[in-house]
C-alpha positions in Angstrom: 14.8 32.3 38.3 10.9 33.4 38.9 10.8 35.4 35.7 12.2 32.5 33.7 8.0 31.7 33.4 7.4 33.8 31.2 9.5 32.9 28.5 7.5 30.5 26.5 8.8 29.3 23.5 6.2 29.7 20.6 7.2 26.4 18.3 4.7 24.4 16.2 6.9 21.8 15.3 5.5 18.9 17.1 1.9 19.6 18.4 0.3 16.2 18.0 -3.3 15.2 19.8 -2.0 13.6 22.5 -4.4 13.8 25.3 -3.3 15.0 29.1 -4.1 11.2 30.1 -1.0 10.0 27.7 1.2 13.2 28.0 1.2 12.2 32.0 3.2 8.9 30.6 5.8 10.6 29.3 6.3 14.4 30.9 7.5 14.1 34.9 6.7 17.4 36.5 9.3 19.1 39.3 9.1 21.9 41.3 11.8 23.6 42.1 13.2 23.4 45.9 12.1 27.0 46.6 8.6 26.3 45.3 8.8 29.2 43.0 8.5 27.7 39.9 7.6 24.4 38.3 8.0 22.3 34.6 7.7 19.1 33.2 11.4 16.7 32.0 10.9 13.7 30.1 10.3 11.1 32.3 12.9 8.8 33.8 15.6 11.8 33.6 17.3 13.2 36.4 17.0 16.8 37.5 20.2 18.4 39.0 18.9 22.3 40.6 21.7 24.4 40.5 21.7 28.1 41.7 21.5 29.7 38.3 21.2 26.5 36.4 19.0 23.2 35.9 20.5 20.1 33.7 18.1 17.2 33.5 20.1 13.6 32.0 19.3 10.3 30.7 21.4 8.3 32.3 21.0 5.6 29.5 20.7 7.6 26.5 23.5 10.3 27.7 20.9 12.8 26.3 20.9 16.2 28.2 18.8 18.9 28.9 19.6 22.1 30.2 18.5 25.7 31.5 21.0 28.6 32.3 20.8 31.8 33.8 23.2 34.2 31.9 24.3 37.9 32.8 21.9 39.9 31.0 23.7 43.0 28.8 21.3 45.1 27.6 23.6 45.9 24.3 24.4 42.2 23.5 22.4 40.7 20.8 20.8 37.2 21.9 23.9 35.6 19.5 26.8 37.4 21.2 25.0 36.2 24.7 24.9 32.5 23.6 28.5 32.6 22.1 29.7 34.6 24.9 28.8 31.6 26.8 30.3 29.4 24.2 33.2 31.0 25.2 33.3 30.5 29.2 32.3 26.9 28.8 35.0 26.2 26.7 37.4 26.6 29.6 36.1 22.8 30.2 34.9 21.8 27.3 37.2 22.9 24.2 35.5 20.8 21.8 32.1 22.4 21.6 30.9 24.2 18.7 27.7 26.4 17.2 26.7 26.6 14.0 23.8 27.6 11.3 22.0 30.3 13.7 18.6 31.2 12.6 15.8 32.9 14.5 12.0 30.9 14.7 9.1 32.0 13.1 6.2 33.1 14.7 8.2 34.1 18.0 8.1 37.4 19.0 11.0 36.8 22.1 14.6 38.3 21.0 15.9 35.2 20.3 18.9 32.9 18.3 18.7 29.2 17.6 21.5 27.2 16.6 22.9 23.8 16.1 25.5 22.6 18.6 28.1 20.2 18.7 30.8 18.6 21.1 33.1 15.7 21.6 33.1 14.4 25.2 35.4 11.2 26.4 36.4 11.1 22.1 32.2 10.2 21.9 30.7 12.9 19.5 27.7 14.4 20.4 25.2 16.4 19.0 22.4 19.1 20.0 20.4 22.0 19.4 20.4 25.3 21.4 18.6 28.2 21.9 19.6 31.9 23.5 15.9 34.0 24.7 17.2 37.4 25.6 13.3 39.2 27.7 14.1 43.0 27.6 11.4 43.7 29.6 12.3 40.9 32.5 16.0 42.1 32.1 16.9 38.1 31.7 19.2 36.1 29.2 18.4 32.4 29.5 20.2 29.7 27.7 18.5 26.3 26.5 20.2 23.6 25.3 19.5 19.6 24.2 22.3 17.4 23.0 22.6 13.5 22.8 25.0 11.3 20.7 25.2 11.9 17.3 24.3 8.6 16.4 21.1 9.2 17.8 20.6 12.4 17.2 17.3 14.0 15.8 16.4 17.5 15.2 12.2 16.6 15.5 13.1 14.7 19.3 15.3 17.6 20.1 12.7 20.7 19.2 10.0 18.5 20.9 12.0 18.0 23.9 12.9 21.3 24.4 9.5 22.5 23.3 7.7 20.9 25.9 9.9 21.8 28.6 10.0 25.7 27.6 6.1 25.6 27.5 6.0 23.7 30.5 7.1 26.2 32.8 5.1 27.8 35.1 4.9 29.6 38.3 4.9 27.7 41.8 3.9 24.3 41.1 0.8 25.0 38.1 2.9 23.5 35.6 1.0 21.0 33.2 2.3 18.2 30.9 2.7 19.1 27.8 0.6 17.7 25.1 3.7 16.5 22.8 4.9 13.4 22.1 9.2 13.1 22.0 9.1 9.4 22.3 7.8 9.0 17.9 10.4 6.4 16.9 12.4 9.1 14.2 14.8 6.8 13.9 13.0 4.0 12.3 11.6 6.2 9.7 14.2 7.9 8.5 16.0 4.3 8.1 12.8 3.0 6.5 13.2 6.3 3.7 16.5 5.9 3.2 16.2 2.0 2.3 13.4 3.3 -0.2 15.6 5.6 -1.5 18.4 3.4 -2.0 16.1 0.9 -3.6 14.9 3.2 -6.5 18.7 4.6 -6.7 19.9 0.9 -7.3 16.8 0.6 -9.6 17.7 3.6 -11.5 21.3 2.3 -12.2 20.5 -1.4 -12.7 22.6 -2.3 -10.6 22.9 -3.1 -7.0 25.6 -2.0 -4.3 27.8 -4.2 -2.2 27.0 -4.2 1.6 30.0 -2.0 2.4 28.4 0.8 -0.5 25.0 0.8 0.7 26.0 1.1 4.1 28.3 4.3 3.3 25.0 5.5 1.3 22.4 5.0 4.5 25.4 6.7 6.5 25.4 9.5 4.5 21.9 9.9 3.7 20.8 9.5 7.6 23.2 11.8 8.6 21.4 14.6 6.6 18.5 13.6 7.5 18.9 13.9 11.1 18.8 17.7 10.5 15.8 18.1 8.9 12.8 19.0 10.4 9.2 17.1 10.4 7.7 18.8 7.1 11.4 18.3 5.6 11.3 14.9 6.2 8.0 14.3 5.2 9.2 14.9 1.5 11.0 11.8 1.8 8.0 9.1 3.0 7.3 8.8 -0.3 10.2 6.7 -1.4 8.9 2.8 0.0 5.9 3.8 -1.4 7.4 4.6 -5.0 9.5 1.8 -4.3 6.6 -0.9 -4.3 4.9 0.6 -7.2 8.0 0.1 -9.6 8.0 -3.3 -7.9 4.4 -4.0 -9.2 5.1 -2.0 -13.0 4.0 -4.3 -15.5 7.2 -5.7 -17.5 7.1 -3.4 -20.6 7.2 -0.3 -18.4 10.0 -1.3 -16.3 13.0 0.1 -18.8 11.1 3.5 -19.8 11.0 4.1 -16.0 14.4 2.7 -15.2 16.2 5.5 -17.9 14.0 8.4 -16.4 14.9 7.9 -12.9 19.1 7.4 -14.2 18.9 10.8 -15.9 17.3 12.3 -12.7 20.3 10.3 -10.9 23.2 12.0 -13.3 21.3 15.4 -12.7 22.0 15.2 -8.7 25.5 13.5 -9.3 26.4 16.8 -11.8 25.2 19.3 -9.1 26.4 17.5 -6.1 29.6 17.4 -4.4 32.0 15.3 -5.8 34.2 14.5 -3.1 31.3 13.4 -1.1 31.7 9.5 0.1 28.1 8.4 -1.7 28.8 10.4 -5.2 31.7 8.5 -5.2 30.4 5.4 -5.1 27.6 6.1 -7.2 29.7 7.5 -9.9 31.7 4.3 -9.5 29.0 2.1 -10.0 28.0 3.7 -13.0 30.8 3.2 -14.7 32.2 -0.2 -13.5 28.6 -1.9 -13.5 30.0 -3.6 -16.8 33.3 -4.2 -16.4 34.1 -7.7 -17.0 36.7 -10.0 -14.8 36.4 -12.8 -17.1 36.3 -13.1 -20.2 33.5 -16.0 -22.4 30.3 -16.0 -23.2 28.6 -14.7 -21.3 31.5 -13.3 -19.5 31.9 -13.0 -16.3 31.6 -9.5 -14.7 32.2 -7.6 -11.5 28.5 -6.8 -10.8 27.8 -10.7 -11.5 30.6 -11.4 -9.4 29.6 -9.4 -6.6 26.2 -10.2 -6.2 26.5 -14.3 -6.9 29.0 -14.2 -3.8 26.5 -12.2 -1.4 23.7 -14.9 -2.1 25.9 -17.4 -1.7 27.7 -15.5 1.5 24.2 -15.1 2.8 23.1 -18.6 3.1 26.7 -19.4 4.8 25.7 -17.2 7.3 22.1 -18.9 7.6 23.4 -21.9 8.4 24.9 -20.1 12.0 21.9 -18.0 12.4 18.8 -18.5 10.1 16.7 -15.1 11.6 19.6 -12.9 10.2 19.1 -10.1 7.0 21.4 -9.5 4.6 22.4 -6.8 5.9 24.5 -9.0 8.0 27.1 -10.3 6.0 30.6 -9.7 6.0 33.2 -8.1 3.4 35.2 -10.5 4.2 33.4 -13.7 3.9 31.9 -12.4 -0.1 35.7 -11.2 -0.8 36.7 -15.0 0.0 34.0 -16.5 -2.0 34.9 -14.3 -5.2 38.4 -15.5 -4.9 37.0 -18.7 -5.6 34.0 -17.9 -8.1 37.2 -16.3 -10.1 39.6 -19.7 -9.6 37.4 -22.0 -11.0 35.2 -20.2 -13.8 36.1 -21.6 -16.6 34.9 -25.1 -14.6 31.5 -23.4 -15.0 29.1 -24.9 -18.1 27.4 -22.1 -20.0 24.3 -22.7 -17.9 25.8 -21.7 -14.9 27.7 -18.7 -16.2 24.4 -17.6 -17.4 22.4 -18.3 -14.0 25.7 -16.7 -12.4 25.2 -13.4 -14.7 21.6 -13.2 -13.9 22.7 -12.9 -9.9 22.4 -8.6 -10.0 18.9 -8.6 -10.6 18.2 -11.8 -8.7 19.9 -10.2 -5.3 18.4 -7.1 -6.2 15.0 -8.4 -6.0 15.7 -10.7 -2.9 16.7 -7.8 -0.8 14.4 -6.0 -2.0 11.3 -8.2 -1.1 12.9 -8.3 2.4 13.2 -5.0 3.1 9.6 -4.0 1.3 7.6 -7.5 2.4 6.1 -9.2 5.5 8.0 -11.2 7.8 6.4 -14.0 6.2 7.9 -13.0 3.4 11.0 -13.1 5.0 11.3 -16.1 6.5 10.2 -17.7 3.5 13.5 -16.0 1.6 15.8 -16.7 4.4 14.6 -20.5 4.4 15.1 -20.9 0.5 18.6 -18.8 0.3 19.3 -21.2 3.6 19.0 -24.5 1.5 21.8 -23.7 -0.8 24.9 -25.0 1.5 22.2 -27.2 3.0 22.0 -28.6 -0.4 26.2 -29.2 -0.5 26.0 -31.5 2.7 26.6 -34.3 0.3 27.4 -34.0 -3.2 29.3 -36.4 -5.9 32.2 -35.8 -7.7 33.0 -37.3 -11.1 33.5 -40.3 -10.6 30.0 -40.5 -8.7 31.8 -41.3 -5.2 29.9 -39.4 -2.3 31.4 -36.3 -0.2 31.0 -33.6 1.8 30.4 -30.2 0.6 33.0 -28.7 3.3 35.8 -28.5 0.9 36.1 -24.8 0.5 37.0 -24.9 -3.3 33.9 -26.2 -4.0 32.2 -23.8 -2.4 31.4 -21.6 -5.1 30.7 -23.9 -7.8 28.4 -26.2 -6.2 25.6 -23.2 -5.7 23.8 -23.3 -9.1 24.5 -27.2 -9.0 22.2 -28.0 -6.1 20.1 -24.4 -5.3 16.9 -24.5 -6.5 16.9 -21.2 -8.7 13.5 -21.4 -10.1 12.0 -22.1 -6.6 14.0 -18.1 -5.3 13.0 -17.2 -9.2 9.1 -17.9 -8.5 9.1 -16.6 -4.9 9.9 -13.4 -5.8 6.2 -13.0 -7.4 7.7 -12.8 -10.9 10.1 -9.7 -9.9 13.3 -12.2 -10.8 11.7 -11.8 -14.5 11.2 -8.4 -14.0 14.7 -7.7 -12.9 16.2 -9.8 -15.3 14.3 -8.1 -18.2 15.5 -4.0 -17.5 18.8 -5.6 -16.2 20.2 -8.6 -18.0 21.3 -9.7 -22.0 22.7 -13.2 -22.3 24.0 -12.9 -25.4 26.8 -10.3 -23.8 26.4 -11.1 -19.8 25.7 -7.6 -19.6 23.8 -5.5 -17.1 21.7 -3.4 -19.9 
């Protein structure tokens, strides 16, 4: 275990300029019971010392790092050491798998990095490994991160095991490293992928239901969790290209709409098509249009769709008004179209109209919430919010008082009692906007 010291592992990946002082935070140091060798863990892990291995866990994360001293062969490549120990552990663990090996750049150990993965308990996890084979110090040492796949990122896992490799160091000299682990990946790659999804709704004039945009961020974050730093640096551009279409002036908004569906049908025609987003981004394409009800305007299933979620959205205000859209239910919109469909032709042409205009409307709310300030987004939750506030007491006919409970009326009282200009101006004109690269009244048509 002494020579294990001087294998350093030569990866740029995550140098940042933390100081010593804030590295301390984060890095625990431990020295081995012998006194023979030291490193720095993440802190708040537990080390386990074993006799030729070392796993470090976190206990509340179920992430887990670890060190093992292999049988060096001096014919074996580093790749048929790691799978050799693939092999052995499988004995226990039958589920675990490597894949994509690749050497580093810049590394002059014999070396082979992979990706791993394992299923433990029917909980899927996730991980990155890598097998140093030191000629000269007649040692094979595997390395190895995982954590669920959930929250699994290839940046936190190189980092990680980055600063524990270069960490190492004889009797107890070891120094934290200077890399920071704990940057919230996470966040950013959920804050890309909403941008993305925002120009790829843009781009078709059309937005998804709840259940399609979460199959999208599922699919797009689970590529992305792969990628490395610079990789993913590609993609910060999206919320910013985002809020510039969202400030185009009106007369640009189409020209830039068509470019953007052409580059969408380019990445559909090379992509595969049996994969869950294509699908639904095919689908949309050619359903955007299709029409329930027929009248003028007629009523279609993009209109439909998204007159239900606003209307779904401030039902689910009234239980809890801090919650985003993203938190409503298939099942409560499905009910509400049910009833949107039952009593259409009760609608005047007004309302079918306001009704058809719903797309870009939604569109534009979630938008603005996702892209604006949390004053912003109060102020959207508390005008959505009014709309059943609005049905507490309404009249029928005959002018005789009731309450808005009855769930038939549900869907028909919304343009009735919502202030739609009010949601219309609050969007800073981007209702207008919407409704001009999405919307013709004369057909109820998306474009």
């Amino acid at each position: 275990m002494k020579k294990v010291i001087s294998l350093i592992l030569l990866v740029t990946l995550l140098f940042s300029n933390f100081t010593y002082a804030e590295a301390a935070k984060i890095w625990s140091k431990y020295v081995a019971k012998d006194k023979s060798f030291s490193f720095h863990y993440p802190s708040g892990w537990k080390v386990t010392e074993g006799e030729s291995v070392i796993v470090i866990e976190n206990a509340k994360s179920k992430e887990q790092l670890m060190m093992v001293m292999l049988p060096f062969e001096e014919k074996k490549t580093p790749k048929q050491h790691a799978s050799g120990f693939i092999s052995m552990v499988k004995s226990e663990n039958p589920n675990i798998k490597a894949s994509n090996w690749r050497s580093l750049t810049g590394t002059k150990d014999d070396h082979i990095v992979f990706d791993l993965s394992d299923k433990i308990n029917g909980k899927k996890q996730l991980g990155l490994g890598l097998l140093i084979k030191d000629k000269s110090s007649k040692q094979a040492i595997w390395f190895s991160y995982f954590a669920p796949e959930a929250d699994y990122y290839l940046i936190r896992g190189y980092g990680i095991l980055e600063g524990f490799l270069g960490s190492i160091a004889s009797g107890s000299s070891s120094t934290a490293p200077k890399i920071d682990y704990t940057v919230d990946v996470g966040a950013n790659i959920d804050k890309n992928a909403k941008g993305f999804l925002f120009i790829l709704e843009f781009a078709l004039g059309a937005p998804f239901t709840k259940s399609q945009e979460d199959t999208i961020l599922k699919e797009l974050k689970a590529g992305w969790r792969h990628l490395s730093k610079e990789e993913l640096a590609f993609y910060d551009e999206y919320p910013v290209l985002a809020k510039s279409i969202m400030k185009a002036k009106q007369k640009d908004i189409e020209k830039i709409r068509k470019s953007f569906e052409e580059i969408i049908k380019e990445i559909i025609d090379e992509s595969d098509q049996k994969d869950p987003a294509i699908k639904i981004i095919k689908s949309t394409m050619e359903n955007r249009g299709k029409i329930v009800v027929k009248g003028d305007p007629p009523l279609t299933e993009m209109s439909l769709q998204a007159y239900s979620e606003i209307i779904a959205y401030s039902m689910l205000l009234q239980e809890d008004d801090k919650a985003s859209p993203d938190k409503i239910t298939k099942k409560s919109v499905d009910s509400i179209k049910k009833q949107v469909k039952k009593v259409w032709k009760d609608f005047s042409k007004e309302d079918k109209e306001d009704i058809a205009t719903a797309p870009g409307l939604w569109f534009c709310l979630r938008a603005q919430y996702r892209f604006g300030t949390k004053a912003q987004q109060k102020e959207i939750r508390n005008s959505i919010k009014k709309i059943e506030q609005a049905k507490a007491v309404v009249k029928d006919d005959k002018g005789t008082a009731s309450t808005g409970k009855d769930k038939t009326n549900v869907a028909m009282d919304m343009t009735a009692h919502m202030s739609m200009m009010q949601i219309q101006q609050m969007t800073f004109n981007t209702y207008m906007w919407s409704r001009g690269f999405n919307y013709l009244p004369a057909t109820g048509k998306m474009w």
